[in-house]
C-alpha positions in Angstrom: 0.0 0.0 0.0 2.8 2.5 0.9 4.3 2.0 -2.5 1.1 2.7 -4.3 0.9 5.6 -2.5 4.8 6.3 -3.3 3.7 5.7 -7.0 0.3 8.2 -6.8 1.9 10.7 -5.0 4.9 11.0 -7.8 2.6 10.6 -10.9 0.8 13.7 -9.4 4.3 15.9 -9.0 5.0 14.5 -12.8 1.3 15.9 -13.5 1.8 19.1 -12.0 5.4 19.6 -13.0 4.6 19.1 -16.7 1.4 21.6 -16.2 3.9 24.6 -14.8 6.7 23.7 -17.6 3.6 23.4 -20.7 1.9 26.5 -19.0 5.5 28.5 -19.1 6.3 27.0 -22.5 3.2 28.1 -24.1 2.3 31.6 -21.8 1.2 34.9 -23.4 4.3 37.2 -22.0 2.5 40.2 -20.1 4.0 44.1 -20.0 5.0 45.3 -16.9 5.7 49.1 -15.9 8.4 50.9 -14.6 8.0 54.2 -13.5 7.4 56.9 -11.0 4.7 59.0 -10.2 4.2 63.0 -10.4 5.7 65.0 -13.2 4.0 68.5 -15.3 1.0 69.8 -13.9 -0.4 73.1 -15.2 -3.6 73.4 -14.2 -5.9 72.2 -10.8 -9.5 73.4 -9.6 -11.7 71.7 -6.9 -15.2 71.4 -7.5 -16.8 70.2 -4.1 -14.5 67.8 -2.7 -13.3 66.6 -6.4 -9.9 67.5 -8.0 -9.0 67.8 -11.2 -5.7 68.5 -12.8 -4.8 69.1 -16.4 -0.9 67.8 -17.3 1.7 67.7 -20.4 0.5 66.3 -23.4 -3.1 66.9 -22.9 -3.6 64.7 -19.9 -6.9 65.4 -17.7 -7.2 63.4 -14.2 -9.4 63.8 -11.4 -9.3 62.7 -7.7 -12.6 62.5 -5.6 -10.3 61.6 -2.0 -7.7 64.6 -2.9 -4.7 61.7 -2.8 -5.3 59.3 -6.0 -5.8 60.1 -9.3 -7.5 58.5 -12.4 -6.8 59.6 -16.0 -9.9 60.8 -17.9 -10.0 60.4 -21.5 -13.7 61.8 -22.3 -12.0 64.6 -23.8 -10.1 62.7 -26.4 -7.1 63.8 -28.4 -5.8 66.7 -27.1 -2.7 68.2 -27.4 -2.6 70.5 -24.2 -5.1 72.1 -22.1 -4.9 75.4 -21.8 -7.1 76.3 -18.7 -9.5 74.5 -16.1 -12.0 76.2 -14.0 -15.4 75.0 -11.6 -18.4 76.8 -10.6 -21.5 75.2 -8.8 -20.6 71.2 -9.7 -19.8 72.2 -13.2 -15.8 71.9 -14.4 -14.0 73.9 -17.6 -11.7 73.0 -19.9 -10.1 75.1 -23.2 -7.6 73.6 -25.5 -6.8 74.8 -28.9 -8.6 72.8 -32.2 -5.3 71.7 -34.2 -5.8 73.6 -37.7 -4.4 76.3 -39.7 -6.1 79.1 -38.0 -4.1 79.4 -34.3 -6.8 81.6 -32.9 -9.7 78.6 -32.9 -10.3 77.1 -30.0 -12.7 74.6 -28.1 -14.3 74.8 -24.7 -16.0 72.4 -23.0 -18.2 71.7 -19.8 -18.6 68.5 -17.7 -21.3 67.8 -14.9 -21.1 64.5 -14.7 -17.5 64.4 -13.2 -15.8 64.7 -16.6 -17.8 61.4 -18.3 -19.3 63.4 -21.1 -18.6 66.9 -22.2 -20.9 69.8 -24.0 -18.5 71.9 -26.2 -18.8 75.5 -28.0 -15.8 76.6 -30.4 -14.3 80.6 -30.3 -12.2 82.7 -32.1 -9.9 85.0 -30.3 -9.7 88.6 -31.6 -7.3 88.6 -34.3 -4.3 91.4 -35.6 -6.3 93.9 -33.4 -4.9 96.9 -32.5 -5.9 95.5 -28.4 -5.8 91.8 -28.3 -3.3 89.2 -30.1 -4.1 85.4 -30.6 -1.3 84.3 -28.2 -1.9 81.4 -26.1 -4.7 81.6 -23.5 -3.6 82.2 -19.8 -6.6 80.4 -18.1 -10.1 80.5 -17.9 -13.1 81.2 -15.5 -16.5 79.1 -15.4 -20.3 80.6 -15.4 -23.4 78.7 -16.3 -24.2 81.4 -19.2 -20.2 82.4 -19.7 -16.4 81.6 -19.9 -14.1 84.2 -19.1 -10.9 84.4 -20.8 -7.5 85.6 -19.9 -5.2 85.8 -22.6 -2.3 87.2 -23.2 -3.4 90.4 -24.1 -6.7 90.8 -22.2 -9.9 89.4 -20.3 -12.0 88.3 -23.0 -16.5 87.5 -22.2 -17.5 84.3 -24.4 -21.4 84.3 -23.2 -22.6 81.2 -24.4 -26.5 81.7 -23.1 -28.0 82.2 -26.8 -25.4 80.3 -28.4 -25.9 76.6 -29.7 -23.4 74.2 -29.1 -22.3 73.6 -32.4 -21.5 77.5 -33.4 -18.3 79.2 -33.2 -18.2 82.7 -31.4 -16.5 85.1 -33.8 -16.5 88.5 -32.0 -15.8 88.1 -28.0 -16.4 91.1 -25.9 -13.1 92.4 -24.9 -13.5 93.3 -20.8 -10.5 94.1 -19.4 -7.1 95.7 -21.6 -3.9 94.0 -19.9 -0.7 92.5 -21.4 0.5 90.9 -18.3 -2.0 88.9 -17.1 -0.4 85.5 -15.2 -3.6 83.7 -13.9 -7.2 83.4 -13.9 -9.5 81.8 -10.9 -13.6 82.6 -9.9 -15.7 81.2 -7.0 -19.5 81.6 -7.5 -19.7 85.0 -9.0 -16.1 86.2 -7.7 -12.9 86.2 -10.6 -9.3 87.4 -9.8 -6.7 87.9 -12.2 -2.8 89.0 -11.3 -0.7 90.8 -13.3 3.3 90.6 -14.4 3.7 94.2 -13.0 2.0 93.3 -9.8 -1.9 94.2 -10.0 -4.7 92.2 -9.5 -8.1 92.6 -11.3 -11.1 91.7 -9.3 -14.6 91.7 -10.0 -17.6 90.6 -8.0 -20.4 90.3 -10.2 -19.0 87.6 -12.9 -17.3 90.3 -14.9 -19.7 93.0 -15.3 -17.3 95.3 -13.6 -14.1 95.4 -12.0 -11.8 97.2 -10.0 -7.3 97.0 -9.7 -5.8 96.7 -6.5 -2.0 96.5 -5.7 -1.2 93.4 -3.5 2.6 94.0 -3.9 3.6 90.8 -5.3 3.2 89.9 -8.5 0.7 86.4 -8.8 1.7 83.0 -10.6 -1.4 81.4 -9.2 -4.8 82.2 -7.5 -7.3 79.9 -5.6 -10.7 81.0 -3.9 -11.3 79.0 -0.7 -14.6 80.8 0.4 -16.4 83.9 0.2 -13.6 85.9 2.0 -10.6 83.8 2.2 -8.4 83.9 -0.5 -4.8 82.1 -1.7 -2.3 83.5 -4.3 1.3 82.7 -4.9 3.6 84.2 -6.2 7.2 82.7 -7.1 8.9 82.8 -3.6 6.2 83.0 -1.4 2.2 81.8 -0.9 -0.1 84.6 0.4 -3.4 85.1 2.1 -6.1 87.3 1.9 -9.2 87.5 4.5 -10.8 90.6 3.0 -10.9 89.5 -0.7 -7.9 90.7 -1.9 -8.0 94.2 -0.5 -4.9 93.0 2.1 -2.8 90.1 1.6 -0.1 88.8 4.1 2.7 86.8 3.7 1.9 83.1 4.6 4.9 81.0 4.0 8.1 80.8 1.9 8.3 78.2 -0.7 10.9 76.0 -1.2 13.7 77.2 -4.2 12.8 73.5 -5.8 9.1 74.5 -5.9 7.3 75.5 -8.7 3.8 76.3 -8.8 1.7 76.7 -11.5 -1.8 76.4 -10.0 -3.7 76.5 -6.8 -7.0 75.1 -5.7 -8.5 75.2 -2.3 -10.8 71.9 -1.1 -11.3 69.1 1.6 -10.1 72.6 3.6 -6.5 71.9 2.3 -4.6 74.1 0.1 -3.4 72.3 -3.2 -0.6 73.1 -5.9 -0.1 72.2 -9.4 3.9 72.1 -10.1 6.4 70.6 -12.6 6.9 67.5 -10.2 3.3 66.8 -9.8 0.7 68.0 -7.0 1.3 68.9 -3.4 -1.0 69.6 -1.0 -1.0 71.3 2.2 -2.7 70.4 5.3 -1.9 74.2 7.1 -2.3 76.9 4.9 1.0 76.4 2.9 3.7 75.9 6.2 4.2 72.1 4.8 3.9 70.3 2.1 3.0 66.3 0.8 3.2 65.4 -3.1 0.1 63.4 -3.8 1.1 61.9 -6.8 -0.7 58.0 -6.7 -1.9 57.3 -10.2 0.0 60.6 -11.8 2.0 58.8 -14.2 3.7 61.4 -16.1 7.3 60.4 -16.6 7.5 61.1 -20.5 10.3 59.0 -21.9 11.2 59.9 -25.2 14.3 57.9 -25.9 15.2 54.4 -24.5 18.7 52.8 -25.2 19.3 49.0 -24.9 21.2 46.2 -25.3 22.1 43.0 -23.5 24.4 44.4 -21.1 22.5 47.7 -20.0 19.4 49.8 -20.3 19.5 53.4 -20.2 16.3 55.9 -20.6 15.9 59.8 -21.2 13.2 61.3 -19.0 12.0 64.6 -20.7 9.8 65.6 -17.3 13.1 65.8 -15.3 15.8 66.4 -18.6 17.7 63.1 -17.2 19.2 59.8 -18.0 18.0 56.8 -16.0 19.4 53.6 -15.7 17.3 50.4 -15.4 18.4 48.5 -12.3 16.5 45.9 -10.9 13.0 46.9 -12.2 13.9 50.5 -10.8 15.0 53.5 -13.0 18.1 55.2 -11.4 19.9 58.1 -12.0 23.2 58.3 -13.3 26.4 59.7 -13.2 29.7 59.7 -15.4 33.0 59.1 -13.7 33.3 63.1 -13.2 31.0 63.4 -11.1 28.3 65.1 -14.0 25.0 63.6 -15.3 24.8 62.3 -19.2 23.5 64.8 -21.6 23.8 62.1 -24.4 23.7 58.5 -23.9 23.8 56.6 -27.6 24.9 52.8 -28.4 27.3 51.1 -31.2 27.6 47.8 -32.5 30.0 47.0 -29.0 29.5 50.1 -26.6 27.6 52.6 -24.6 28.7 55.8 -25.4 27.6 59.5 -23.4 28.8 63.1 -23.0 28.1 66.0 -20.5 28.1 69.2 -20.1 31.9 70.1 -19.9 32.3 68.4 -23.7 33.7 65.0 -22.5 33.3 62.2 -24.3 32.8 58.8 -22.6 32.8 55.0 -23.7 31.4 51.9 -21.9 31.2 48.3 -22.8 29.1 46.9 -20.3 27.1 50.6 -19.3 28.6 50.2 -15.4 32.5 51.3 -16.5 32.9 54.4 -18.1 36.2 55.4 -19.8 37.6 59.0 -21.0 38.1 59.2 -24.9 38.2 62.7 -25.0 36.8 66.2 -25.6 33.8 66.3 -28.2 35.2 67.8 -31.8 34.3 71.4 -32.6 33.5 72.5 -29.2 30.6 71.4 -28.6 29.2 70.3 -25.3 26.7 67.7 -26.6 26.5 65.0 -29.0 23.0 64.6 -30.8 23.8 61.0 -32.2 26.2 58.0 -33.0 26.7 55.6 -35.3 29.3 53.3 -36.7 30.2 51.4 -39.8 32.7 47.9 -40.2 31.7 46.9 -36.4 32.9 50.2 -34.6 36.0 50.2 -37.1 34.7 53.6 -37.7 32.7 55.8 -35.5 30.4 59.1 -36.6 29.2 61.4 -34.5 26.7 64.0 -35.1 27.3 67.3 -33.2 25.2 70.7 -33.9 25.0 71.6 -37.7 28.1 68.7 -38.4 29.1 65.2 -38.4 32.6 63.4 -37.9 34.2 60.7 -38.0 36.9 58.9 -36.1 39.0 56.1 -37.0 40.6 55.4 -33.8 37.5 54.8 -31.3 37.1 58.5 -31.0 40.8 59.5 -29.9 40.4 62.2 -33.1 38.0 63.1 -35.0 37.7 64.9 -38.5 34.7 66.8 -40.1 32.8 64.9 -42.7 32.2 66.7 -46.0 28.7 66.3 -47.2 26.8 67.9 -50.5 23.6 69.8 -50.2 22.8 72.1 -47.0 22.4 70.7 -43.6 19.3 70.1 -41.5 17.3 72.1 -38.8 18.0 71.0 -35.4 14.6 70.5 -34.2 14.6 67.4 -35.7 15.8 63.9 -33.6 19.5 62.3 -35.3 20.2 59.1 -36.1 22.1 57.1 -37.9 21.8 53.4 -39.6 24.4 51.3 -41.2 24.8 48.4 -43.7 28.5 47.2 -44.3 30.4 50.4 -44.9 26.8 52.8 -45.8 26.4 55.1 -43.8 22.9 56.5 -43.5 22.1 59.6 -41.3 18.7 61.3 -40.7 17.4 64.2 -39.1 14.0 65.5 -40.7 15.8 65.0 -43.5 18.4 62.2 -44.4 21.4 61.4 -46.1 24.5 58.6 -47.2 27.7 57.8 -47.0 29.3 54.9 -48.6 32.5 55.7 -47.3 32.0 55.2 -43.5 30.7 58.5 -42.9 33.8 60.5 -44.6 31.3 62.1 -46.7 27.5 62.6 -47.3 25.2 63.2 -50.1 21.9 64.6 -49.2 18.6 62.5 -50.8 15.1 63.1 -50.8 12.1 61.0 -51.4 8.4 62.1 -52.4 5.3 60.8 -52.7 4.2 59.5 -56.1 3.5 61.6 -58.1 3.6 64.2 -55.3 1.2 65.8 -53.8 2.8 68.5 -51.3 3.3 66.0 -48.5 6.9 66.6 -46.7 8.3 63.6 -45.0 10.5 63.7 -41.5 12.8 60.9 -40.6 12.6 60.5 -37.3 13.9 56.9 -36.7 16.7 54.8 -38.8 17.0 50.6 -38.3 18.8 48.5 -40.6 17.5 44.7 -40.8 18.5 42.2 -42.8 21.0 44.2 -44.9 17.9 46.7 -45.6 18.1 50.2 -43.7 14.6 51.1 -42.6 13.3 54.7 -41.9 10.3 55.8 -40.2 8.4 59.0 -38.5 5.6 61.5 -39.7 4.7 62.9 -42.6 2.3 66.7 -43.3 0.3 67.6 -46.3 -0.7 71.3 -46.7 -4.3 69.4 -47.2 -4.1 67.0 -44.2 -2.9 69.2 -41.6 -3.0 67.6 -38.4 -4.8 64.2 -39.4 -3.0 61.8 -37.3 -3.9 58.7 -38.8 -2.4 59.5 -42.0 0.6 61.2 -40.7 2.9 58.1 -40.2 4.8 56.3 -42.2 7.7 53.3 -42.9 9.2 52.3 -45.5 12.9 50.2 -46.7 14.7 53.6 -47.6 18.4 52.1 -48.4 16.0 50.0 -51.5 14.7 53.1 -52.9 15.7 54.4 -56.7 17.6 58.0 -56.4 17.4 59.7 -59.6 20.4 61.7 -60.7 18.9 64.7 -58.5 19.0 62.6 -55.1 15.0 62.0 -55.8 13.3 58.9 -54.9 9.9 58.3 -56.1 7.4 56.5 -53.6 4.4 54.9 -54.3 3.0 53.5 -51.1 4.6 53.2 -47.7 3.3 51.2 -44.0 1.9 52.3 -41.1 5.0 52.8 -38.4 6.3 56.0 -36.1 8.8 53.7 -34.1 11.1 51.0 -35.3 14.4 49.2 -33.8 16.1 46.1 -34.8 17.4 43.0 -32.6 19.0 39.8 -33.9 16.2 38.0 -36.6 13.8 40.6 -35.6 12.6 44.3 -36.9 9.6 45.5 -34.8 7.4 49.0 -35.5 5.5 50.6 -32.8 2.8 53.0 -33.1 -0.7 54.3 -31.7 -3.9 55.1 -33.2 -5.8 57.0 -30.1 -8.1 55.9 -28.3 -6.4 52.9 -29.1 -3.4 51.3 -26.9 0.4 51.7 -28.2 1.1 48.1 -30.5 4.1 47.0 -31.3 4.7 44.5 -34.0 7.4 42.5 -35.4 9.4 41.1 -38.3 10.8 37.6 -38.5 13.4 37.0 -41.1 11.6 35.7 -44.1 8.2 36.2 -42.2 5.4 38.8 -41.9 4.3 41.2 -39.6 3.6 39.7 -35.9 1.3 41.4 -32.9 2.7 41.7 -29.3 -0.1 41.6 -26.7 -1.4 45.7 -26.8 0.2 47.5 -23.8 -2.5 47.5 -21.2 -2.4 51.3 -20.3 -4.7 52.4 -23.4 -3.8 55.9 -22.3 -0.3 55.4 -22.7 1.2 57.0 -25.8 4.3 55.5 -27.5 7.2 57.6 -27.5 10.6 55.4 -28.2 10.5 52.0 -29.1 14.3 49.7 -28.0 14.7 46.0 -27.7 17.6 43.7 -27.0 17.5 39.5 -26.9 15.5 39.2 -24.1 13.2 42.2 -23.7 11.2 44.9 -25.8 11.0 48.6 -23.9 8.3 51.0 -24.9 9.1 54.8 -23.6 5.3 56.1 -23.2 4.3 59.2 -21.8 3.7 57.5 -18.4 6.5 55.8 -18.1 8.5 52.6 -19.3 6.8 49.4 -20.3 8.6 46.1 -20.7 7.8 42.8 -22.1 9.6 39.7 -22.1 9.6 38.3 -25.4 13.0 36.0 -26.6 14.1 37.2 -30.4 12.5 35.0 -32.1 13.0 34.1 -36.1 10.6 32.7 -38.0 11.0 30.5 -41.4 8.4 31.6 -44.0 6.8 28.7 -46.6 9.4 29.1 -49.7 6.0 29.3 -52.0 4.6 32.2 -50.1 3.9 35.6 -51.4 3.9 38.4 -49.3 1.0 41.1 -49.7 2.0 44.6 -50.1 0.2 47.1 -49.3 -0.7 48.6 -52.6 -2.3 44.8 -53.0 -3.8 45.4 -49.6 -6.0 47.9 -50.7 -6.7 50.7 -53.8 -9.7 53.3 -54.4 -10.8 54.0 -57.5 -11.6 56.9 -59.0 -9.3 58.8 -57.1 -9.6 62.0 -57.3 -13.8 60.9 -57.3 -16.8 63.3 -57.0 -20.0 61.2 -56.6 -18.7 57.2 -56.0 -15.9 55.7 -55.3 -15.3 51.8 -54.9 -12.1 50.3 -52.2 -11.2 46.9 -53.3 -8.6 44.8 -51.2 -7.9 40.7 -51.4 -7.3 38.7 -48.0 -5.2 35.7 -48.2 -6.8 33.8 -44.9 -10.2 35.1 -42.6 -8.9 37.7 -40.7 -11.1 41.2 -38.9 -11.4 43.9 -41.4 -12.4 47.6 -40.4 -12.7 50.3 -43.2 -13.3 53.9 -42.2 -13.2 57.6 -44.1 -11.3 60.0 -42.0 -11.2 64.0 -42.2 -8.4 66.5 -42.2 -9.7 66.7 -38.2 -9.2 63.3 -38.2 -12.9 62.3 -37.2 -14.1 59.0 -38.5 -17.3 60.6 -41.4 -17.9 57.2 -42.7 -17.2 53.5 -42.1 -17.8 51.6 -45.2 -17.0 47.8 -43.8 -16.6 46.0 -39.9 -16.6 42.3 -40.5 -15.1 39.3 -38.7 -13.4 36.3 -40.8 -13.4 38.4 -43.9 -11.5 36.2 -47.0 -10.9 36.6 -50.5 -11.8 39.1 -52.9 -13.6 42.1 -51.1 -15.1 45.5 -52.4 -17.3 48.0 -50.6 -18.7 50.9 -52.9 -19.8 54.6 -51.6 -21.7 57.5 -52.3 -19.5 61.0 -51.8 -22.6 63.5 -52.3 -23.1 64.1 -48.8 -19.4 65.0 -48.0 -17.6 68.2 -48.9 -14.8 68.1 -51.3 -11.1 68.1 -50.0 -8.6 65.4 -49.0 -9.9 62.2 -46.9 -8.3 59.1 -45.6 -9.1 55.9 -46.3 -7.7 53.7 -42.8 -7.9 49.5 -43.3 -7.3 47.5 -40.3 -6.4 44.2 -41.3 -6.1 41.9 -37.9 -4.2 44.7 -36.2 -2.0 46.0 -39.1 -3.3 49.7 -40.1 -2.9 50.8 -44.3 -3.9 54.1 -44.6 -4.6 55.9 -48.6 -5.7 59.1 -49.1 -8.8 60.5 -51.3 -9.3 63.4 -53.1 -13.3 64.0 -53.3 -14.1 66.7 -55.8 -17.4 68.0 -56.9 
């Protein structure tokens, strides 16, 4: 009997061993985060006991317990929010409607906590003799009325007549000022503080107002009741029992502390700064960051490979190092932080701020090579060509090159005039062809000793300029992706993306390249057998996909954060990093590479999908072929980039497909046509003409 129960009791550990090892074997890998919270907050109001905060990027959160925060994305896409006010359980927002006339811009009103929004549209005065169209300063909230602070006044939008849908064209101008700092109301109360140290008050909702001189000059304003009120200025936080008619001195801030809002609930003072939101439990004396749930640690850049992971975080201007699922910052060997941290074929390599130049091969060990060439106190980007034989660095308007590792460098001569530097470097290498971008791009076939400058265009060419952001060479083929405009598209995201092989283009004897299609794809990198793309179509989450040798296109699981925008893309043989605007994301994903049948076709996109007639004027018909059932999704996009029609949104579509549409109901102009094919986007545009 004991040995049956010997023999039971070690089939079971057999069972459940081969269960862990077939459960780890055949697992979907999961993202995890790495991050911290707090970061750039420009805007707070309370309404009642909730919060909410506006941050970078257009992010809106709220807080109903004054200590965590949620993200709200009722608002959509937007790029920044320009002011946020409350009045009687009903919260304000403004941000600016991305076309070509600056002076438009949207506000909206919530009552349900932020869950759904009523919006009415304004243009500022414009090239008046009193107000400018510079960016608003904040805003104040009525039932009937916003109230405006610009840059050049206090501007009445009263919305009580006005539907919804119209756009106020001629806003009565209230107040005269070209110093106005900040904007806050309770009930029927506004204050607004000056540059030069005056502060405009009225008491009946902006009927009428009167200037007083506090003596300090206000950064931020908060009402806390019907006579106490809070400003700050940039040393010091003030009070007011009398309305504003005498202020005294509260408390001195601290020289790290920056505020940029103030809102008074819950009987505690709260501020808005660049490191997140603090709050104060005694009128300003100390202070507590309640930060839980503000993720705002942009990373835009994340370097990577098997021995170390570095990451730039543009909230704080700093390298961080990835230790240990914990992002830690960094020093170089003299005793200064990175300004530039970039990776070759065998090494880290980083400079600082007194023009050293550093080299590491495992990213823990940094040696001196030197001073950077031409005097410059930052490199912008680094590349390589015969396995580090040759080095290139890009530094201001030049590049060089070093044949010794970087103990001397000499200028590389290149044809054709050099690029603006708002635009990100990099560089991308096959054998000894060089390839360098920034907005622009050029090539070297002589490690880097000289460039030629080359341009590309969309066939035949329709006043679309392309930026290079991102260079990845994979599989002896040099890859370039980023954004594209068109002087008809403006701001339509979906269509603004592109990738395509750029070292396999045809330059014509003027350095021109004709394109006739290109893929979906902001970020790319490259890792052994692999090149992967990463991009987002809000409200969407951030995918990232990726290319086996002699295979096609491949999903990662979405990254769970759907609020999270992509901002770098790296990889190395064990893990893929996503820099978002809320931190880093990692997933553990082994390079993979894998075999394609030797009959099998790949689709292009041009197969993928065509329109025809294009230009049309009354019909047009989109045809595509699918090779297996896959989910299809076919949508019309405007230059806004709202969805106007969506032609097809079937599951296990196959074979041969065409979906036909009738244009007289939309105006002419340029369109986009946007396919989702099981998770892989192919965007076309249309030209509708009546």
């Amino acid at each position: 009997m004991k040995r049956l129960y010997s023999l039971l009791l070690l089939l079971v550990c057999c069972h459940v061993l081969n269960v862990k090892e077939l459960s780890a074997q055949f697992a979907v890998p999961a993202w995890r985060y790495v991050g911290l919270d707090g970061g750039n907050v420009s805007h707070i109001v309370g309404s009642g006991d909730t919060l909410y905060a506006a941050a970078e990027g257009g992010r809106f959160f709220r807080s109903v317990d004054g200590t965590t925060w949620q993200e709200i994305t009722s608002l959509g896409a937007v790029s920044t929010i320009l002011g946020l006010a409350s009045n009687n359980g009903r919260v304000f927002a403004v941000f600016p409607i991305p076309t070509d006339f600056p002076s438009l811009y949207s506000f909206s009103s919530s009552t349900t906590g932020g869950v759904s929004w009523e919006s009415f549209h304004a243009i500022l005065p414009m090239n008046s003799r009193r107000l400018s169209a510079r960016p608003i300063i904040g805003i104040a909230g009525f039932p009937d009325k916003v109230i405006v602070a610009a840059s050049e006044g206090i501007i009445n939008l009263t919305t009580a007549s006005v539907p919804f849908t119209q756009v106020i064209r001629n806003p009565e101008v209230l107040v005269v000022s070209t110093t106005l700092t900040c904007i806050a109301n309770r009930q029927n109360l506004i204050f607004s503080g000056t540059q030069d140290s005056l502060l405009h008050t009225s008491f009946d909702s902006g009927k009428t107002w009167v200037v007083r001189k506090p003596g300090f000059t206000s950064v931020a304003i908060a009402c806390a009741n019907d006579s106490l009120v809070f400003a700050a200025s940039t040393q010091a936080i003030f009070r007011s029992l009398d309305l504003g008619i005498s202020w005294q001195s509260a408390f001195t801030l601290p020289a790290t502390m920056t505020i940029r809002s103030l809102a008074f609930s819950r009987g505690m003072l709260y501020a808005a700064t660049t490191l997140g939101i603090m709050r104060s439990r005694n009128i300003g004396k100390d202070w507590e960051f309640v930060n839980t749930g503000l993720s705002l640690m942009r990373i835009t850049d994340v370097i990577a490979n098997d021995s170390a992971v570095f990451v730039y975080n543009l909230s704080a201007l700093s390298y961080l190092k990835l230790r240990n699922e914990r992002l830690d910052t960094i020093l170089l060997p003299n005793n200064l932080p990175p300004n530039f941290i970039g990776v070759t074929q065998s090494a880290f390599w980083a400079s600082s701020a007194d023009s050293s130049l550093w080299r590491s091969v495992n990213g823990v060990s940094w040696s001196y090579i030197g001073n950077l060439p031409g005097g410059a106190n930052k490199a912008l980007a680094i590349g390589y060509a015969g396995f580090d034989r040759n080095i290139i660095l890009n530094v201001g308007a030049n590049t060089w090159y070093s044949d010794n590792v970087g103990r001397s460098w000499v200028k590389s001569g290149f044809s054709g005039t050099f690029f603006a530097d708002q635009y990100r470097s990099c560089f991308a290498t096959i054998n000894d062809t060089v390839w360098f971008a920034k907005g622009g791009f050029m090539r070297s076939v002589d490690r880097g000793k000289t460039f030629t400058r080359l341009r590309f265009a969309l066939n035949p060419g329709n006043n679309q300029s392309f930026y290079i952001e991102y260079l990845s060479s994979f599989n002896n083929i040099v890859y370039a992706s980023g954004t594209y405009n068109n002087s008809l598209l403006g701001a339509f995201e979906d269509g603004g993306i592109f990738m395509l092989p750029l070292s396999q283009l045809q330059f014509d004897s003027t350095g021109t390249a004709p394109v006739k299609d290109f893929e979906s794809g902001r970020y790319i990198c490259s890792r052994k057998g692999e090149l992967l793309r990463g991009y987002r179509y809000p409200p969407g989450p951030s995918i990232v996909q990726y290319l086996p040798i002699n295979g096609s296109w491949r999903g990662f699981p979405p990254v769970p954060n759907a609020t999270a925008t992509m901002t770098a893309l790296a990889a190395n043989s064990t893990n893929v990093f996503i820099g978002t605007n809320s931190g880093l994301f990692i997933l553990n994903a082994v390079t993979t590479s894998v075999p394609e049948e030797p009959t099998a076709r790949r689709q292009t996109d041009t197969d993928l999908l065509s329109i025809a007639p294009n230009p049309a004027s009354d019909g047009v018909s989109f045809r595509f072929t699918l090779a297996k059932p896959v989910s299809v999704r076919l949508s019309l996009f405007d230059v806004l980039g709202r969805e106007v029609m969506r032609l097809a949104e079937e599951e296990n579509a196959f074979g041969e497909k065409q979906y036909n549409a009738s244009l007289n109901g939309l105006p002419q102009g340029i369109y986009a046509a946007r396919l989702s094919v099981g998770g892989r986007f192919i965007t076309k545009t249309l030209r509708i003409v009546h």
